[in-house]
N, C-alpha and C positions, 0 to 999 in steps of 0.2 A: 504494500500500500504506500503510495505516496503521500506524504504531511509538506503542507505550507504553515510556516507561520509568519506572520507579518508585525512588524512593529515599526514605532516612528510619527503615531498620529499624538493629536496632542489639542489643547486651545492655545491658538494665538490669533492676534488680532491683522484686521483686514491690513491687505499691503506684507505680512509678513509670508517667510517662508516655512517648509519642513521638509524634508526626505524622508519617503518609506521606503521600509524593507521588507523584504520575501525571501527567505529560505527556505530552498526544498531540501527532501532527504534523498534526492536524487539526484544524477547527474545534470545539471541546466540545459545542459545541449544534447539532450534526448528528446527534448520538449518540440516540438511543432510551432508554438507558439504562448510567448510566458505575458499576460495578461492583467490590469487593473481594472476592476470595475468599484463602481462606486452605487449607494443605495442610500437616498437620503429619506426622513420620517414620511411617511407615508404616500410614499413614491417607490416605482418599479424600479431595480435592480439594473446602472445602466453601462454600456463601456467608457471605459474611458482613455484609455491607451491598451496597443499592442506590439509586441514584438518577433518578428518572427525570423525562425532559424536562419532563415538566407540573410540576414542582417537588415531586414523593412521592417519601419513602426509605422505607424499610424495614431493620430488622436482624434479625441471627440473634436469637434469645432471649435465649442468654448474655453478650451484648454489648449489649443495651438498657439505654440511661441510663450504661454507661462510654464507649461509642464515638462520633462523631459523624462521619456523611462531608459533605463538602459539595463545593462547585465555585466555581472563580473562573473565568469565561466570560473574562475579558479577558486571561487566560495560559491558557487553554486546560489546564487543570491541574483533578484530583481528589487527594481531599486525605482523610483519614481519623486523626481526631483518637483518641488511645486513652489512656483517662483509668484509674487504679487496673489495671494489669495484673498480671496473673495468671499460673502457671507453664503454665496449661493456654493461654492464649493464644499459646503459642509454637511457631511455622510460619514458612513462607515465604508472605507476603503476594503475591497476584498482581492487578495491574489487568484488570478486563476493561472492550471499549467493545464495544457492540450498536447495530447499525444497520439498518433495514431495506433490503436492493437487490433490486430488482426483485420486491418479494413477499415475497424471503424473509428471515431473521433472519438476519446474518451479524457472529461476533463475533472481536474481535481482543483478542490475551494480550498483556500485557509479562511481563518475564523472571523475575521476582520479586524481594522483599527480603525479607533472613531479620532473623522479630525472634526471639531468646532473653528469656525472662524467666527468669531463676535468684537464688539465692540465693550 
């Protein structure tokens, strides 16, 4: 089985920054594609950045040019840099890893970390 756990969220206030982390107990570069979604109070579960093996990311719209995810292969860790945040950026951060077995896509959650941004 594969575990994510993530740390690094936190409150701080609008305009500031945080980095999170994601540790699998797996190889990083097994993964398909190592993933942030974020799920704020009673709202749907949504992406936020991805990375994928061939070295493409992608983000949401609203986090283009604040956010950056990257990966350090020799700690097995995803990392997701958040640069000028914002009150609307305020959710539980969740890792996701995506692998292909046997055909089909199978993907593993960590637990989350909550970021607040407030005033």
């Amino acid at each position: 089985q594969v575990q994510l756990v993530e740390s690094g969220g936190g409150l701080v206030q609008p305009g500031s920054s945080l980095k999170l982390s994601c540790t699998t107990s797996r190889n990083i570069s097994s993964f398909y594609c190592m993933s942030w979604y974020r799920q704020a109070p009673g709202k749907e579960r949504e992406s936020v950045a991805h990375s994928f093996s061939l070295g493409v990311t992608n983000y949401k719209d609203s986090v283009k040019g604040r956010f950056t995810i990257s990966t350090d292969n020799t700690k097995n860790t995803l990392f997701l840099e958040m640069n000028n945040l914002q009150p609307e950026d305020t959710a539980v951060y969740f890792c996701r890893a995506a692998r292909f077995e046997r055909g089909d896509l199978v993907e593993f959650w960590g637990q989350g970390t909550q970021v607040t941004v407030s005033s």
